[in-house]
N, C-alpha and C positions, 0 to 999 in steps of 0.2 A: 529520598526516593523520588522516581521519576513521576510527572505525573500521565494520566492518560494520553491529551493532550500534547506533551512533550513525547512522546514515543510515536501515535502517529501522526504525520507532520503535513501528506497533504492527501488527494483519492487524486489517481491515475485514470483520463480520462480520454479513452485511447477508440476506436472503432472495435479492436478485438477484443479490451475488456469491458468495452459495452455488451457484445455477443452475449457475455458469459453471465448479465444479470439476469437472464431466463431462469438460470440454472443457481442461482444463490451464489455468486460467485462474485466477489469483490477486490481491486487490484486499489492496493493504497501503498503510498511511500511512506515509509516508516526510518525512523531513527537506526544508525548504521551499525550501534551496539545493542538494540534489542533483541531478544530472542523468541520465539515462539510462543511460548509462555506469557509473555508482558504482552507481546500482539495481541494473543487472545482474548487476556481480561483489559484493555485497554479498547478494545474495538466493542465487547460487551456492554461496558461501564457507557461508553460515549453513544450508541446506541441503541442499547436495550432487547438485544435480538441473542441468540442462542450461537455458536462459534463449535463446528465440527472440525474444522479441521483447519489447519495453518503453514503455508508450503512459501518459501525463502530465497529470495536470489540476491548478490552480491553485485553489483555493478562497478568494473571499475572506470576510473575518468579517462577517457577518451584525448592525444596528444592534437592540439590545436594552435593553427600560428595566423597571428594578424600582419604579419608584416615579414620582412627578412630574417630580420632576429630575435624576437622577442617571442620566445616555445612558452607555452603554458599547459595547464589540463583544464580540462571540465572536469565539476565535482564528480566525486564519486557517491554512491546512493544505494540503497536495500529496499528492495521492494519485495511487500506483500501480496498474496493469494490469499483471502479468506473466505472460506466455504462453510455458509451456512447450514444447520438440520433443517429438516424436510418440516418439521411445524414451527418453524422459526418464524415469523414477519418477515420481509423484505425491509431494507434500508430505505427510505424516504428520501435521502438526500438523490440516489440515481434514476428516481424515478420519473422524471419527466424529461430526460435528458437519452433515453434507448429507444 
């Protein structure tokens, strides 16, 4: 079994999901076969904060060339939305960084 740690993999550290730490709202890139379910108790465990709600996007790798011939991709990647309860803590890690 996976561990926490190995499912989410880094925090997404963007202008717009800065906005969204007012409101308990957390954007992390997560492992590409995780599901909702693992997000949740994985982002609890490593945290310690309460997990309402859990919302999922698919990235695929974008076609990229250095040269004449040589086509490659940019990885492809899954990112999380975690949405805190309302008597949850905040995450410590985003907090002096909004």
């Amino acid at each position: 079994m996976k561990s926490a740690y190995d499912i989410i993999l880094r925090p997404v550290i963007t202008e717009q999901s800065m906005e969204h730490t007012g409101i308990k709202k957390y954007v992390f890139e997560v492992a590409v076969d995780a599901n909702k379910i693992e997000i949740k108790k994985a982002v609890e465990e490593i945290f310690g904060v309460t997990v309402e709600k859990v919302t999922t996007a698919n990235y695929q790798g974008k076609k990229k060339r250095t040269g004449r011939y040589p086509e490659g991709t940019t990885p492809a990647y899954k990112k999380a939305v975690v949405k805190l309860t309302a008597g949850s803590k905040t995450i410590e890690f985003f907090e002096g960084m909004a």
